[in-house]
TORMARZA-968411 format. One line per field, with one value per residue (C-alpha): residue number from 1; chain; x, y, z. Coordinates in nm, 2 decimals. Example, Ala and Ser with C-alpha at 12.3 -4.5 7.8 and 13.67 -1.06 7.14 Angstrom:
// TORMARZA-968411
pos = 1_2
unit = A_A
xx = 1.23_1.37
yy = -0.45_-0.11
zz = 0.78_0.71
//
This chain:
// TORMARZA-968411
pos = 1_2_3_4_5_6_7_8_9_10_11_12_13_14_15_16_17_18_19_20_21_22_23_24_25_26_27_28_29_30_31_32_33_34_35_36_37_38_39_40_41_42_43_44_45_46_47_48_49_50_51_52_53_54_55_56_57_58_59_60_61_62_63_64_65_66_67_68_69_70_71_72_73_74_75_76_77_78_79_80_81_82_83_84_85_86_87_88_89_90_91_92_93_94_95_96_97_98_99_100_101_102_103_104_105_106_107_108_109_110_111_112_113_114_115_116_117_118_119_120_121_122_123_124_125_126_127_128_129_130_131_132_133_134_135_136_137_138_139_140_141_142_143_144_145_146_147_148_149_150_151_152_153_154_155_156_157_158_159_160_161_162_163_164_165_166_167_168_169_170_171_172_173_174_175_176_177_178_179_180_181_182_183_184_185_186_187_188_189_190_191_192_193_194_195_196_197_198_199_200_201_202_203_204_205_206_207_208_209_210_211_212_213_214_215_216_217_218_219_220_221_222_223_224_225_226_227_228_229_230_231_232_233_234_235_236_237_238_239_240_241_242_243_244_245_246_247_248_249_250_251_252_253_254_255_256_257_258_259_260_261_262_263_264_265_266_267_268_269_270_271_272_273_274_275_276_277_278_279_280_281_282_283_284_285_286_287_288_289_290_291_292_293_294_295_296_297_298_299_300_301_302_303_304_305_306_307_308_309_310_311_312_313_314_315_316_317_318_319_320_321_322_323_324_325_326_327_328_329_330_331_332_333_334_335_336_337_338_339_340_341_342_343_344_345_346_347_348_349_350_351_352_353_354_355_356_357_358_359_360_361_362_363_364_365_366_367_368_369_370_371_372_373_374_375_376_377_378_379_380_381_382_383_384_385_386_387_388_389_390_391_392_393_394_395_396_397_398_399_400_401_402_403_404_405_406_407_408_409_410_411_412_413_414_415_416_417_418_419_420_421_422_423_424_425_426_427_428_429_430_431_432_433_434_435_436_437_438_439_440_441_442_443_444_445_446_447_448_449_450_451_452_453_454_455_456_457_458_459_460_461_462_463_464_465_466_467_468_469_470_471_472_473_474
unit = A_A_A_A_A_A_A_A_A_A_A_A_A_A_A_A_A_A_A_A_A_A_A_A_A_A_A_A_A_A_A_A_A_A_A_A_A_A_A_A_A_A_A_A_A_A_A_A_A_A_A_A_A_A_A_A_A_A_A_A_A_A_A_A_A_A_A_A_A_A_A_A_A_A_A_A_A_A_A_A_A_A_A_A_A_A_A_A_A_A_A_A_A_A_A_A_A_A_A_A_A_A_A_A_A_A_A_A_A_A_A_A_A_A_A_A_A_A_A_A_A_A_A_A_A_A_A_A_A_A_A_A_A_A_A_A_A_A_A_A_A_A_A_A_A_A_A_A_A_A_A_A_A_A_A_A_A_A_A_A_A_A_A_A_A_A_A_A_A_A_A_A_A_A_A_A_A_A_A_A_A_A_A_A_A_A_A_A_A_A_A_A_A_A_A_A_A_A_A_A_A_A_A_A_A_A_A_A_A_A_A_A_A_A_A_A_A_A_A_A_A_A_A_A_A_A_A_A_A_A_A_A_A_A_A_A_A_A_A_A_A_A_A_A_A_A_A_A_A_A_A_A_A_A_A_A_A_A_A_A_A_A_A_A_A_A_A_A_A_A_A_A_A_A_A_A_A_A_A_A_A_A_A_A_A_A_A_A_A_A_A_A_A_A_A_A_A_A_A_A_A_A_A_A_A_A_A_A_A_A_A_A_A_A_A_A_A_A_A_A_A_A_A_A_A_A_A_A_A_A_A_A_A_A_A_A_A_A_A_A_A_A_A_A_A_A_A_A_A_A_A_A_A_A_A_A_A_A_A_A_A_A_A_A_A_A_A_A_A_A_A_A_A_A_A_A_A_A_A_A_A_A_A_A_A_A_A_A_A_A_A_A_A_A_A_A_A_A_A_A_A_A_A_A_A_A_A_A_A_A_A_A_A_A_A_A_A_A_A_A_A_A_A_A_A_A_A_A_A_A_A_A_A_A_A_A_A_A_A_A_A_A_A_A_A_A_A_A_A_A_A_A_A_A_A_A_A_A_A_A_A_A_A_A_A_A_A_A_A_A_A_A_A_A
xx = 0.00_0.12_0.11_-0.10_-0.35_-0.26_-0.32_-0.67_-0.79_-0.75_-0.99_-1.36_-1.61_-1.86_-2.11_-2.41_-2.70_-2.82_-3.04_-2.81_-2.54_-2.40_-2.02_-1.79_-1.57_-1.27_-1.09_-0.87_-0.75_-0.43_-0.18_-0.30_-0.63_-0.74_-0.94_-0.73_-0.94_-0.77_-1.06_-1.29_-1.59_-1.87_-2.11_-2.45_-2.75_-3.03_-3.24_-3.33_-3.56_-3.57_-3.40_-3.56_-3.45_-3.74_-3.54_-3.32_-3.17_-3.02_-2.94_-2.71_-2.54_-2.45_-2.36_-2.09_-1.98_-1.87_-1.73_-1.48_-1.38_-1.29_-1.12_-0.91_-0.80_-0.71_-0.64_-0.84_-1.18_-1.43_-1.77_-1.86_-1.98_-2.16_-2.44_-2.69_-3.05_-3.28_-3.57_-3.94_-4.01_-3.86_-4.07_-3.94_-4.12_-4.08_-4.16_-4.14_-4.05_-4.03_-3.90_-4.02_-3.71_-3.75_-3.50_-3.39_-3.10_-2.95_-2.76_-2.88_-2.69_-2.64_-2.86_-3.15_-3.06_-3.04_-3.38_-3.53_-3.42_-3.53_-3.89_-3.89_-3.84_-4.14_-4.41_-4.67_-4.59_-4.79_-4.79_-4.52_-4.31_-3.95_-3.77_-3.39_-3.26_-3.33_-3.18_-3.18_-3.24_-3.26_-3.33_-3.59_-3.52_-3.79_-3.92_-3.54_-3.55_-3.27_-3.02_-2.79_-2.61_-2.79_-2.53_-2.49_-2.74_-2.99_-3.41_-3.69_-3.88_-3.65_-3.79_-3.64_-3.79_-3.66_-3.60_-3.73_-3.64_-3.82_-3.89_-4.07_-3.97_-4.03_-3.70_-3.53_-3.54_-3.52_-3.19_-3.04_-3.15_-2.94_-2.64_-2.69_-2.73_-2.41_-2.16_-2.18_-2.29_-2.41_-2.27_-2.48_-2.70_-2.71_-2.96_-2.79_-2.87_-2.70_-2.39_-2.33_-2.34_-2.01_-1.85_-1.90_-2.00_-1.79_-1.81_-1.91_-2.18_-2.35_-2.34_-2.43_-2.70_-2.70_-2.95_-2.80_-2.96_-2.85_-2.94_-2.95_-3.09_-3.41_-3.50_-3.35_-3.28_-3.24_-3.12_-3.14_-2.89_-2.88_-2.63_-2.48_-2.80_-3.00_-3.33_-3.54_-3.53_-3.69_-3.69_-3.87_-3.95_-3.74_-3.41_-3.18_-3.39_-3.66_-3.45_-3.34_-3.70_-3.81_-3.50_-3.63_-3.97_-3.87_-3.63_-3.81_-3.47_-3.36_-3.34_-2.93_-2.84_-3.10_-2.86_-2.54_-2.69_-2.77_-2.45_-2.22_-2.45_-2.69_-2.73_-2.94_-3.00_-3.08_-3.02_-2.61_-2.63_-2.49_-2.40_-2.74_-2.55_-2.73_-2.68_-2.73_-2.84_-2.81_-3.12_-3.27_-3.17_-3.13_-3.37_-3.30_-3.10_-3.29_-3.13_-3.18_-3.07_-2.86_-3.07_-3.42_-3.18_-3.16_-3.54_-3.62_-3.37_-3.43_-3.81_-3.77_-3.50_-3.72_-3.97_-3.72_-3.64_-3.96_-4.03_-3.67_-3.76_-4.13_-3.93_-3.72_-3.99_-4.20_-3.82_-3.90_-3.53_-3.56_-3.38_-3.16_-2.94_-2.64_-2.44_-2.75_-2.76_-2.49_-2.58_-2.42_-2.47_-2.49_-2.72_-2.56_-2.31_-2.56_-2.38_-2.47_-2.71_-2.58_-2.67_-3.00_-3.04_-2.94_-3.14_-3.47_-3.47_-3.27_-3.02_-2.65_-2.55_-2.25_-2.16_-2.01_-1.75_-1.66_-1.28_-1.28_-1.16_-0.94_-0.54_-0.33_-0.31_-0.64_-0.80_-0.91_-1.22_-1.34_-1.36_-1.70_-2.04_-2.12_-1.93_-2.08_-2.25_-1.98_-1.70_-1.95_-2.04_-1.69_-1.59_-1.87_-1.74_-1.41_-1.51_-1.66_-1.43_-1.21_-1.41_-1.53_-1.10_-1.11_-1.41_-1.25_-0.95_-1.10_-1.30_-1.00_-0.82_-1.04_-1.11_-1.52_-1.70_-2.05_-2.25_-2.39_-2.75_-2.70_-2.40_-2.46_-2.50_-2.21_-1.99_-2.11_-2.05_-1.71_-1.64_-1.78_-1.57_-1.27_-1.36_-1.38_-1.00_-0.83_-0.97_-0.92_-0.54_-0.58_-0.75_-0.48_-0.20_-0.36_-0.39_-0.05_0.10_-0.13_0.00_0.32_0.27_-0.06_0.00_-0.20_-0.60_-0.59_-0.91_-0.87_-1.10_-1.05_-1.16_-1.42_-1.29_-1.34_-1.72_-1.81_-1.64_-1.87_-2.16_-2.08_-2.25_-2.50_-2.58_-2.70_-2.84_-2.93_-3.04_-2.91_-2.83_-2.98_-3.33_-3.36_-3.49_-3.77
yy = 0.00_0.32_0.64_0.84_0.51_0.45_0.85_0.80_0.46_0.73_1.01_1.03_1.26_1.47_1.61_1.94_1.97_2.25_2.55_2.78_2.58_2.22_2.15_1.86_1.82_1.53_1.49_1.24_1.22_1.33_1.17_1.42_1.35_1.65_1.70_1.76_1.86_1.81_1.87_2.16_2.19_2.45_2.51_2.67_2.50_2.56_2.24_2.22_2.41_2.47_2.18_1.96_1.81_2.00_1.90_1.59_1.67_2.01_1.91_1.56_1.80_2.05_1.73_1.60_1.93_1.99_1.63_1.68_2.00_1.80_1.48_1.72_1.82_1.48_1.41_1.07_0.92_0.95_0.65_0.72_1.03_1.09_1.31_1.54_1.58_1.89_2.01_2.13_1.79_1.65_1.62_1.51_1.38_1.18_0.84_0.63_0.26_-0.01_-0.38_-0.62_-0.84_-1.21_-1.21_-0.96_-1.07_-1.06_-0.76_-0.48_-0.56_-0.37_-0.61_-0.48_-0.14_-0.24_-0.43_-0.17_0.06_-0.15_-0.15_0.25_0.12_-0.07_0.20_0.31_0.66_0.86_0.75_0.82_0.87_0.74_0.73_0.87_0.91_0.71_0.87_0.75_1.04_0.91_0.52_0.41_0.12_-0.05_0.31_0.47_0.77_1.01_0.71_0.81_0.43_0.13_-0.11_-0.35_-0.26_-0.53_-0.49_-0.62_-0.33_-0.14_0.20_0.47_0.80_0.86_1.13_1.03_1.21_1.13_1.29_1.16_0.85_1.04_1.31_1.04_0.87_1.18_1.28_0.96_0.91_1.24_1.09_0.69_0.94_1.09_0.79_0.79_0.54_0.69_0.54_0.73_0.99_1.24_1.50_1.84_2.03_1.76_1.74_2.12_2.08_1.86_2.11_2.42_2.32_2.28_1.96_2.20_2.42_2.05_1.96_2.32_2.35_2.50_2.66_2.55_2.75_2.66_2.98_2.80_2.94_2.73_2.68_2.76_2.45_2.41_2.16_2.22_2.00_1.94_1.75_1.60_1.45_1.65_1.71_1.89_1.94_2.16_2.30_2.65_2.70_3.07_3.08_3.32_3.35_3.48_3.80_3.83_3.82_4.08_4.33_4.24_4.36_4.62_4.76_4.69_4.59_4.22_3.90_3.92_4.28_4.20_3.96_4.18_4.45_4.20_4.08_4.37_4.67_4.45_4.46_4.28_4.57_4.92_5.11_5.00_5.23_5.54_5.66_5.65_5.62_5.62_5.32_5.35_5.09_5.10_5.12_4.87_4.93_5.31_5.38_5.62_5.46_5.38_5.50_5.32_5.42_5.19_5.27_5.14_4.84_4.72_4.77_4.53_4.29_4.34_4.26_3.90_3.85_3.89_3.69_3.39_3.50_3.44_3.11_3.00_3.15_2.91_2.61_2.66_2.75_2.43_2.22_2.27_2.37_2.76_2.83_2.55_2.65_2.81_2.81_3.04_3.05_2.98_3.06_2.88_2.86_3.11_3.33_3.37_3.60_3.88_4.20_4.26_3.94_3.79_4.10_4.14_3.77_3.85_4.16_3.95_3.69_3.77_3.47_3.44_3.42_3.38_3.31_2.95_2.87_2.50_2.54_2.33_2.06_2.15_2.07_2.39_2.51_2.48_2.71_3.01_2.99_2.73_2.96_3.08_2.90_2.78_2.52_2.40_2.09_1.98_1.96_1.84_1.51_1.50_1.46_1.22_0.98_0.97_0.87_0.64_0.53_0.51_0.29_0.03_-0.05_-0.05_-0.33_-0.50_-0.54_-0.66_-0.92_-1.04_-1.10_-1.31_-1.50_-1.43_-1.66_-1.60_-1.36_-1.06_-1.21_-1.52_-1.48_-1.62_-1.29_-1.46_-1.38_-1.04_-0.98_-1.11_-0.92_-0.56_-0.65_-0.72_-0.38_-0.17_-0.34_-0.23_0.15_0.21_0.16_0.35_0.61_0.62_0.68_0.89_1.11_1.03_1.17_1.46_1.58_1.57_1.73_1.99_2.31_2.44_2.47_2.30_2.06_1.73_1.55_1.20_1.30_1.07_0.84_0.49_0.63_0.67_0.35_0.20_0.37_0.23_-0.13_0.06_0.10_0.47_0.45_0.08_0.13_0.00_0.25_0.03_0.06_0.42_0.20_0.04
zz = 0.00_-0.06_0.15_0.00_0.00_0.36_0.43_0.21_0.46_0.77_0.59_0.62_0.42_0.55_0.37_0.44_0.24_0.33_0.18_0.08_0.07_-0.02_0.20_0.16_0.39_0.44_0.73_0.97_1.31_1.38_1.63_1.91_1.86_1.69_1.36_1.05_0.79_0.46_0.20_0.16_-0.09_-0.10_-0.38_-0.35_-0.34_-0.51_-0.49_-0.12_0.02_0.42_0.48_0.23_-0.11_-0.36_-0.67_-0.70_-1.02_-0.91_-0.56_-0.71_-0.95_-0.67_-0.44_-0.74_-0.75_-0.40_-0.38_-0.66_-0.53_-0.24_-0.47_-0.62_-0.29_-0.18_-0.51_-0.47_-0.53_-0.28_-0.21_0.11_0.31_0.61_0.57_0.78_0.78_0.93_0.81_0.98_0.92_1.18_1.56_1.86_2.18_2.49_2.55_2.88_2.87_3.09_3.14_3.38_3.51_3.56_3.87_4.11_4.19_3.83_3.77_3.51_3.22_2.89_2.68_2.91_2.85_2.46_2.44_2.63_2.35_2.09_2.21_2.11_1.77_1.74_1.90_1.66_1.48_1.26_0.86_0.66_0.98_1.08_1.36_1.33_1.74_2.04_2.32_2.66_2.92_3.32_3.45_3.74_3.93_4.13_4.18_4.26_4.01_3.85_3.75_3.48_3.46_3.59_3.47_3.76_3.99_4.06_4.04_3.91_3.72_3.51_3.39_3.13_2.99_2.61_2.40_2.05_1.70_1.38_1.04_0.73_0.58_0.21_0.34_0.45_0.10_-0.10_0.07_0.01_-0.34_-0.41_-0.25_-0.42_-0.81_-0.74_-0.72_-0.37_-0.08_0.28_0.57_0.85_0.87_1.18_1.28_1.18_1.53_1.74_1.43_1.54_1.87_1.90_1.69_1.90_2.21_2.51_2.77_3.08_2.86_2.78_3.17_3.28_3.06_2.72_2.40_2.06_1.80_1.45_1.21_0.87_0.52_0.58_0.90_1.29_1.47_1.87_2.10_2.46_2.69_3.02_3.23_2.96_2.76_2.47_2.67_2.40_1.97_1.76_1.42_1.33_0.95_0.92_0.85_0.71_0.35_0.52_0.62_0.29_0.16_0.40_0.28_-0.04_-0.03_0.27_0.04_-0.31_-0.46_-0.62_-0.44_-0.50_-0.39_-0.09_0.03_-0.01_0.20_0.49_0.46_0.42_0.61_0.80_1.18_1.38_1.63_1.50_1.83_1.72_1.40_1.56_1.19_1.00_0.66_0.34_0.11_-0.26_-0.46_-0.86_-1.04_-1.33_-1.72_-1.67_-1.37_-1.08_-0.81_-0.46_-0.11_0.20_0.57_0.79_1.04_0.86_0.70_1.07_1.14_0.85_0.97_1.38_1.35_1.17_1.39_1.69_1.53_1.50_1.86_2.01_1.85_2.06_2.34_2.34_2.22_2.54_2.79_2.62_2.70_3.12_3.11_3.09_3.44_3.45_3.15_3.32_2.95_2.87_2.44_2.18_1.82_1.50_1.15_0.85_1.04_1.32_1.13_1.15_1.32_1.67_1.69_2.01_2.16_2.03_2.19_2.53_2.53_2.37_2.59_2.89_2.86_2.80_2.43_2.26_1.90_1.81_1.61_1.48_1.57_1.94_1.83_1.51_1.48_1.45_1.11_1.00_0.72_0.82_0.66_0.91_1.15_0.99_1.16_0.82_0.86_1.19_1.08_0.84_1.09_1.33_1.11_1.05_1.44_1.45_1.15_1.28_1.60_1.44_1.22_1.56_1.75_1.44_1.44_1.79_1.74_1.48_1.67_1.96_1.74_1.61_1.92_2.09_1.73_1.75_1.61_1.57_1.40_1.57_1.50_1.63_1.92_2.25_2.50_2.68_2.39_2.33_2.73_2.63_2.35_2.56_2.81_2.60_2.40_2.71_2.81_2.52_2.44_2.83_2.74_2.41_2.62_2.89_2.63_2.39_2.76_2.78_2.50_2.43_2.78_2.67_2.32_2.40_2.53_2.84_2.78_2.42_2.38_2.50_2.22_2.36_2.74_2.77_2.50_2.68_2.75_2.42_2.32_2.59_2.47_2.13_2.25_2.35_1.98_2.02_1.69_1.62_1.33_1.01_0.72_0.47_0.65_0.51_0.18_0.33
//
């Protein structure tokens, strides 16, 4: 094998459909156990609209487009990519399961936690509906409430409240389709709001409490956490193209210069003008120019804003989670680039707010263009695949080692308890010397991506997501 094949086995592609934008993105781990990003590819979109595909032949061209941007980069051929999906499709809810236990004395073991899991899959949904996230919040055992890990504790009613994402099966198929027409396969798929999350949000804002809002072209996505678990989703159907159209019709001036004055004289506050400058615009084939104030530019722009505001502000009131969030608001995405829109936030809904940037978990030497919140969800499916991609050779290892010998379907749960336990073994020592060296080689306060390493690999067996890629075709 040669090295730049060897280099090409260790990189993984990421790829955002969004509105206004389609991003490729290919990456690999580094040997600190940061994210080097070694491929970049933006086109703009123009066949998805607020999150959904509305026209498969524009969206697969645009998709082919940013990939080879990206192969040309790498200066290989890319299959497989790991994609988001968002949209106002998609609901969330909570469900509460239980599982009677045949023996008390047994101890809770991760199979119970996994069938119990399983059972989510099989409740009754509306038609046309699919479930994409099961996520496990708090555990009751024999009536004992607020337990986070159960995993060895004995009992014979085991009880678990989940938090339950779905969207419509017809999205789900529409977004793939575009990916299978371009050449390439899809190896996961990922809510976008929770993608953006591991790219800009910090360990103690997650445990403290914390407002994602993800300002897209289509549509505003939150995700409230709390103590470490995603506790509420929603997605509201304005976006960033619903400023634009406002300017637009505010302004009576063309969809495109619309956009350039939001992006180069926009504000999101209008008591921040101090200089009320006027802004001329060229006029149509010979007609008289138009003049617009600063100051009524930011009116336009300050009332959607608010609008989008309040719909957040409801979301989070209707999460229960309101005065728990210490980390109080961060805001991501295109949107978010909006002058003076962090403080507009604060001021609207009395919370914290803070703009975030995808760059936590980036090596040194990074493109400085991925600094922008554009790029939020790419580098966030990125971190995800390589994670991944991380833990599968960890798995395959491990499989290897103790020669494994039955299929998954049909493996005693002896030999799965074997192979857990001979999992967790082996990325405790990865995790202790990837520590290890990035202590020696990290300066002070750089992020320590693999904290929490051998919990994740744990969670792994957990399945998180047990679905099977290849179920998005049924």
């Amino acid at each position: 094998m040669n090295k730049n094949q060897h280099f090409m086995d260790e990189v993984v592609v990421a790829l955002d459909i969004g509105t206004t934008k389609i991003c490729a993105l290919a990456g690999r781990m580094n040997d600190l156990g940061q994210l080097e990003v070694v491929g970049i590819g933006k086109v703009q979109s123009t066949g998805v609209l607020r999150g959904v595909v509305a026209n498969i032949d524009r969206t697969v061209k645009a998709i082919q487009l940013a990939v080879e941007k990206v192969e040309r980069s790498t200066q290989s051929e890319i299959k497989d990519v790991y994609i988001g999906i968002a949209g106002q499709h998609i609901k969330s809810f909570q469900h509460h399961g239980v599982l009677p236990r045949d023996n008390s004395e047994v101890e809770i073991s991760r199979e119970d936690l996994e069938e119990m899991r399983r059972t989510m899959h099989k409740m009754g949904l509306p038609p046309g509906d699919k479930i994409l996230h099961v996520i496990p919040q708090e555990y009751t055992v024999d009536n004992e409430a607020g337990i986070n890990d159960p995993i060895g504790m004995s009992g014979i009613r085991l009880e678990a409240n989940f938090h339950i994402i779905t969207g419509q099966q017809t999205a789900f198929n529409n977004m793939k389709r575009c990916v299978d027409r371009a050449g390439l396969r899809v190896k996961d798929m990922t809510l976008e709001p929770i993608a953006s999350a591991q790219s800009v949000l910090t360990d103690e804002e997650v445990t403290a409490g914390v407002a994602l809002v993800d300002m897209g072209g289509g549509t505003t996505d939150l995700t409230v956490f709390h103590e470490g678990l995603i506790r509420h989703t929603a997605v509201i159907p304005f976006g960033g193209n619903v400023i634009t159209k406002d300017i637009k019709e505010g302004c009576t001036v063309m969809q495109d210069q619309a956009e350039k004055l939001k992006i180069k004289f926009g504000s999101a506050l209008e008591q921040e003008i101090s200089d009320n400058r006027i802004i001329t615009i060229p006029g149509l084939k010979g007609r008289d120019a138009k003049e617009i104030s600063e100051k009524n530019l930011a009116l336009i722009i300050q009332a959607r804003v608010e609008e989008i505001l309040d719909y957040v502000y409801w979301e989070i009131q209707r999460s229960g989670y309101e005065q728990k969030l210490i980390g109080g608001i961060v805001l991501t995405g295109g949107g978010s680039l909006l002058k003076n829109i962090d403080k507009l936030t604060a001021f609207h809904t009395g919370m914290e707010a803070r703009i975030g940037r995808p760059i936590e978990n980036l090596a040194h030497g990074y493109p400085k263009e991925l600094e922008s919140p554009i790029y939020s969800t790419g580098i966030g499916l990125l971190l995800k695949a390589v994670n991944s991609r991380t833990i599968s050779s960890i798995s395959e290892l491990v499989r290897s080692e103790i020669k494994f010998k039955y299929d998954d379907d049909t493996a005693p749960l002896s030999a799965i308890k074997e192979q857990n336990e001979a999992v967790s073994e082996i990325a405790g020592s990865e995790s202790e010397s990837m520590q290890a060296d990035k202590s020696k080689d990290q300066s002070p306060g750089k992020p320590k991506m693999f904290d929490g390493f051998l919990t994740k690999v744990k969670e792994f067996f957990e399945a998180t997501d047990d679905r099977n890629i290849d179920d998005l075709n049924s």
